[in-house]
N, C-alpha and C positions, 0 to 999 in steps of 0.2 A: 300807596294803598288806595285802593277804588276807593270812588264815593259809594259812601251806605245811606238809605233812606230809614228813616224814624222806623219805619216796619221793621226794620234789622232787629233793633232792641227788644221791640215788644214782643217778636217771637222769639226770641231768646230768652225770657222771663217767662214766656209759656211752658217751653221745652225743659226750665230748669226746674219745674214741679211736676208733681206723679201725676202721669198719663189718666189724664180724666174725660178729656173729650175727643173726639179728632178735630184736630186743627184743618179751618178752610182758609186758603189765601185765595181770591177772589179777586180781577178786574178785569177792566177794556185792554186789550193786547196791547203789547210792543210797551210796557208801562214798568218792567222789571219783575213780577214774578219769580219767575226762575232765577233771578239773579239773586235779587234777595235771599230768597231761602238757599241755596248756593253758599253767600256769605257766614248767612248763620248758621251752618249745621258743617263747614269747614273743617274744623277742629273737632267735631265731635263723633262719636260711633255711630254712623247711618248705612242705611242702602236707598239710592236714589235711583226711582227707574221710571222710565220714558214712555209713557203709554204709545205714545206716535212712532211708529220704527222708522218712519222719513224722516222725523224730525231728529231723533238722537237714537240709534240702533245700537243699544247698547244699555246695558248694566252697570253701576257703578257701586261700589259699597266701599265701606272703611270699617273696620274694627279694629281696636284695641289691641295690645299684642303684646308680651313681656317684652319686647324689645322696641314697644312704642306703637307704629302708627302703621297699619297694614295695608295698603292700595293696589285695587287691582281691578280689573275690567273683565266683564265676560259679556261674550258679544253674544248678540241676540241672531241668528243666523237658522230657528228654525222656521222661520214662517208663519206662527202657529196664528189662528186668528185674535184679535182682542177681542176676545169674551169673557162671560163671567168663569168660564175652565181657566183660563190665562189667565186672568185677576188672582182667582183661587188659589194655583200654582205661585204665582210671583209670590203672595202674601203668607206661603206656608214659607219658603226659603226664606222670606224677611224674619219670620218666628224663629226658624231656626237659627240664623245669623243671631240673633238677639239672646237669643238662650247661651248662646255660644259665647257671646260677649259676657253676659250677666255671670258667667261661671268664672271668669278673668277679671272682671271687675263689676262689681255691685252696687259702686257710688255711681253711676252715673248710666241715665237710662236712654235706650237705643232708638234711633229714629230712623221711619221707612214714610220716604218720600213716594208719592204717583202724581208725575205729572201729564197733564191733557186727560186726568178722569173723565172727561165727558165724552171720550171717545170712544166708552166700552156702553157698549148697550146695556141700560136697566140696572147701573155699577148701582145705583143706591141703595137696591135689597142685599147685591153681594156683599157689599161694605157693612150691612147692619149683620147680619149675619156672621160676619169675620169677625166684626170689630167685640157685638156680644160673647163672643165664643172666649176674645182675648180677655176681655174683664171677667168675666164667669174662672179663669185660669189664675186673672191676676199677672199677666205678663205687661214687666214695665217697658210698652214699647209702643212710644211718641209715633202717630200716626199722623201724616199733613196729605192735604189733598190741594193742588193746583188745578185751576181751568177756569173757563170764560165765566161771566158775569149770571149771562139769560139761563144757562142750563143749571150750574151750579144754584143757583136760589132760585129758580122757578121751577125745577125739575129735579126733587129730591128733596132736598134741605129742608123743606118746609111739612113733608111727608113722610117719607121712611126713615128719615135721619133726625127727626124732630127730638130734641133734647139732648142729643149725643154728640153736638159738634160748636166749636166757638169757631165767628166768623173775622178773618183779618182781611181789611177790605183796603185794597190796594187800590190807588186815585191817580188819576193823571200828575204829573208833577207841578208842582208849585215854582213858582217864580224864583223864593230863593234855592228852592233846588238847583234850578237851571241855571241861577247866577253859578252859584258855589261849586258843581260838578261842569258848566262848560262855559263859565264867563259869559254870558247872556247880560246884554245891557236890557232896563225895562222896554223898550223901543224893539227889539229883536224878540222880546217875548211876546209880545201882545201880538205881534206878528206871525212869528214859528213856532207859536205854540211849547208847550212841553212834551214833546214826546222825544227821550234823549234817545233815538236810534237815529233820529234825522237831524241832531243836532252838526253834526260833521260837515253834513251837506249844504248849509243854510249860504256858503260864501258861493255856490251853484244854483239857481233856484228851480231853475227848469226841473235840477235833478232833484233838488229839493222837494218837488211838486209831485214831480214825476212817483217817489218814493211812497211820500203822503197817501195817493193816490190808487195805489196799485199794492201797497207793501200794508196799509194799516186799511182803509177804507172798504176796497174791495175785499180782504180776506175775513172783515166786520161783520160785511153784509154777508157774504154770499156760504160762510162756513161757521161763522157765529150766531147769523139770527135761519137762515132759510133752512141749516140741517138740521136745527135746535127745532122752530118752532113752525107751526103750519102756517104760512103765507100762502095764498089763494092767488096771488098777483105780486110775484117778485120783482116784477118793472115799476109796478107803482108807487114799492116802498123804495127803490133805489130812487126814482123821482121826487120824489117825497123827502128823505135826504139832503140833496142835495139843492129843492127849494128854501129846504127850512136852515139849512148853512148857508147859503145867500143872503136870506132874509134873518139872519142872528139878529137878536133885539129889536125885532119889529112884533107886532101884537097882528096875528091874521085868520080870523073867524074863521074855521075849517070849509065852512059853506063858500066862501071864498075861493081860498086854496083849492078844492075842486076842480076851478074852471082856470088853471093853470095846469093842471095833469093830465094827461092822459088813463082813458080808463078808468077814474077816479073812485067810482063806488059810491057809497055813502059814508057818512060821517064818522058813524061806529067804527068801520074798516079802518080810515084814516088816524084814528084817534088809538087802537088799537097796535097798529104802525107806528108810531109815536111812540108808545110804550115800550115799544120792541127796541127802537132806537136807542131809547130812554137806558134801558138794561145792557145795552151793550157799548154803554160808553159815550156814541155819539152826539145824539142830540135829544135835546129833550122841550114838551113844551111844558112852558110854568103858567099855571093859573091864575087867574084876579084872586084879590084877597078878598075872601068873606069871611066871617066865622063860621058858617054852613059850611061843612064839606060839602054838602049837593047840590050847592049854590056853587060853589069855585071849582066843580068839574063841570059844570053845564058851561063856562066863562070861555071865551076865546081865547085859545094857547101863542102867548109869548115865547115864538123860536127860542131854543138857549142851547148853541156848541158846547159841549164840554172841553173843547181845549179849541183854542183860535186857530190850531194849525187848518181844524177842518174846516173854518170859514175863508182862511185866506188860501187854501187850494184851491176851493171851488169858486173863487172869483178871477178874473183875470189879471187883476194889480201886482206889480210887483210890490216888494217893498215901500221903495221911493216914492212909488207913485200913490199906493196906500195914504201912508203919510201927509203928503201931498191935496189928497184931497180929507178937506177937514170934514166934511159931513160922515165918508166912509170908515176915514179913523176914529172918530166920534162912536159911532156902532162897535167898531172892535175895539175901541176900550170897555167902550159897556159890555161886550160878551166878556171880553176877559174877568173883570169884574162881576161877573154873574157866572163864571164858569168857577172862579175861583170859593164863590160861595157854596154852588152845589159839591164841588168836590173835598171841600173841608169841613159839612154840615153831618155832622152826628143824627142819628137813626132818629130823634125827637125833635130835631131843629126841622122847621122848611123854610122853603124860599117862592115866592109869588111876586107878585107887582100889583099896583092897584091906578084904575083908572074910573073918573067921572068926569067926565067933559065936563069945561075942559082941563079937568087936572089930570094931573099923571104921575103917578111916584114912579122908579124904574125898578125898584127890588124891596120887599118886606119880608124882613126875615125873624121869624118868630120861634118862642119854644112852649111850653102849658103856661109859662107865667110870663115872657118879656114880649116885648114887638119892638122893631125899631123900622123906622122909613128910611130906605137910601137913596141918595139922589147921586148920579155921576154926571159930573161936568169936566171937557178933555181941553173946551174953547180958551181964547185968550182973556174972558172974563165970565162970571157967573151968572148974568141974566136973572130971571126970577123965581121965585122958589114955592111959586104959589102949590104948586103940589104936595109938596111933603106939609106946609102952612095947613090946607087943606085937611089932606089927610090926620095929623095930628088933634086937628078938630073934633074931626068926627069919630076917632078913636083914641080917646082920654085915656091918658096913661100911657100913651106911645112917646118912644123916642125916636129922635131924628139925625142923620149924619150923610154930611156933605162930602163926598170923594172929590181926588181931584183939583182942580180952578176954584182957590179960595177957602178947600177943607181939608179934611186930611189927605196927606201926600198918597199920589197910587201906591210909590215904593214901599211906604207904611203897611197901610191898608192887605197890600198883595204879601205883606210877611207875617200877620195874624190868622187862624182861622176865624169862621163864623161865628165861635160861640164868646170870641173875645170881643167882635163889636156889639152883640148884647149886652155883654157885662162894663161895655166902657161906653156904650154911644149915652 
């Protein structure tokens, strides 16, 4: 049996009650998606179809059938464009498959997958439209929508589709993911990241890189944020990129970072760039911690990878040589550690870091009522801790907790989410 990721279940508890919202599955590519929702809707009456015809040309549905389980294919072979006519059409034969099911069996309600919705121009007025017409009917048929990050919740979600859809938000893989689904010692994760498409590749590295690179990175940039959203200067946020994966867990004043780019712009632009980064998985910068919000976005952004694969492509190091040097491993354990909290952090948790010369905590991760200070230490002993000392000070009622040389174990640590080192630090 495949590995199934935690999403398995919990859209399977969606799917088992009457059709009330359209289900979103939501992330950064190459992260499962499709497979998930694949797993759980297996065994059940669906039609799943392929917004992308490069990607999968073809139709797939299952119905119900007195003599069991009905599978069959119809190929998409006429060309037609994806538009909201296409949309419309796909989503009538989904109704009628459904009705056709519901007449055969009435326990159990039908589901229509589209995946790559963001490939159809302006899909989120068609969807409100289709989807009202199905509840105004009362037809019980489980509607999920797949596709990237930036467009799905910047570009719909939050406008035409407001109040009519639950979000499942699909994350880079977790540590013990990658132990359990491809035997990843802690050492090979902090390094190759979790993205299990590259996992195969990691005894190659070139290829390994190569992949990274070409297969997750570039199709990121260049069809996730530049078709999505209006970039003025597509070289400067690919620059941008892959300064700020370099510099994973370094703190670097944007006015700074300017005079490393070409073409740079201003701040706004840069910061804007970041955000975009931010939604599509890659990288993100984290804020000082204020209690002001408009004090900790005016703060200089702490680079933070979401998954170390995209800091250790963009450097040169192998592995060994990673390793090897303790300052630069040092850094990617701390990105790991900061990637693993953004990616487990619940809609009301954040994550920042707080600095006063000379102190420096590395990550504050807080909710409306907890805070705690984290400090990551990778060295062969823990040195001094006046930062989080520090910082506890001056924000009474905080807690504190040591990663790493001295405190709790990485392996620990990278198998909790976020919201259990508030409730335990």
């Amino acid at each position: 049996m495949s590995f199934q990721r935690s999403h398995v279940q919990t859209l399977k508890n969606r799917l088992r009650e009457v059709p009330r919202f359209i289900t979103i599955v939501a992330g950064p590519r190459q992260v499962g998606k499709t497979t998930l929702v694949r797993q759980t809707i297996e065994d059940r009456a669906h039609r799943f179809v392929s917004v992308d015809p490069a990607g999968e040309p073809w139709t797939r549905s299952i119905a119900s059938s007195a003599r069991g389980i009905l599978d069959y294919e119809t190929a998409d072979i006429d060309g037609a464009p994806r538009n909201a006519a296409w949309l419309i059409r796909t989503w009538q034969a989904a109704r009628a498959e459904c009705e056709a099911h519901m007449e055969r069996n009435s326990d159990q309600p039908f589901i229509f997958v589209l995946d790559e919705i963001q490939k159809i121009p302006r899909w989120p007025d068609t969807v409100k439209g289709l989807w009202d017409a199905d509840r105004a009917r009362g037809l019980p048929m489980h509607v999920v929508l797949l596709g990237s990050s930036p467009l799905l919740i910047q570009k719909g979600l939050t406008e035409s589709l407001t109040g009519r859809y639950e979000l499942i938000r699909a994350t880079h893989w977790s540590f013990v993911e990658m132990h359990h689904a491809f035997d990843f010692t802690l050492n090979e994760y902090i390094y190759f990241g979790g993205y299990p498409g590259s996992a195969p590749l990691i005894r190659d590295e070139e290829r390994w890189r190569n992949y990274v690179l070409a297969s997750l990175v570039q199709p990121s940039i260049e069809t996730d944020i530049l078709q999505m959203a209006r970039v003025d200067k597509p070289a400067l946020l690919k620059q941008l990129f892959t300064l700020g994966a370099i510099y994973s867990g370094q703190i670097l004043a944007l006015g700074k970072v300017k005079g490393q780019l070409q073409d740079a712009g201003n701040e706004t632009t840069l910061a804007g760039y970041l955000d975009l980064l931010g939604n599509a998985g890659l990288l993100m910068g984290l804020q000082k911690y204020h209690v002001g919000a408009a004090r900790k976005r005016a703060s200089a952004p702490k680079f933070q990878v979401l998954n170390t694969a995209l800091m250790s492509s963009a450097t040169p190091y192998t592995f060994a040589q990673a390793q090897a040097d303790r300052s630069y491993w040092g850094r990617l354990v701390e990105s790991c550690v900061g990637a693993h909290l953004c990616n487990s952090a619940r809609s009301q948790e954040d994550i920042s870091y707080w600095r006063e010369s000379p102190h420096e905590v590395d990550f504050v991760i807080n909710d409306a009522l907890r805070r705690t200070a984290i400090e990551v230490k990778s060295g062969p002993s823990v040195g001094a801790l006046g930062g989080m000392d520090e910082f506890a000070k001056q924000h009474t009622g905080s807690n504190t907790l040591l990663v790493g040389t001295g405190g709790v174990n990485l392996t620990e640590f990278l198998s909790y989410p976020l919201t259990h080192w508030l409730e335990a630090a």
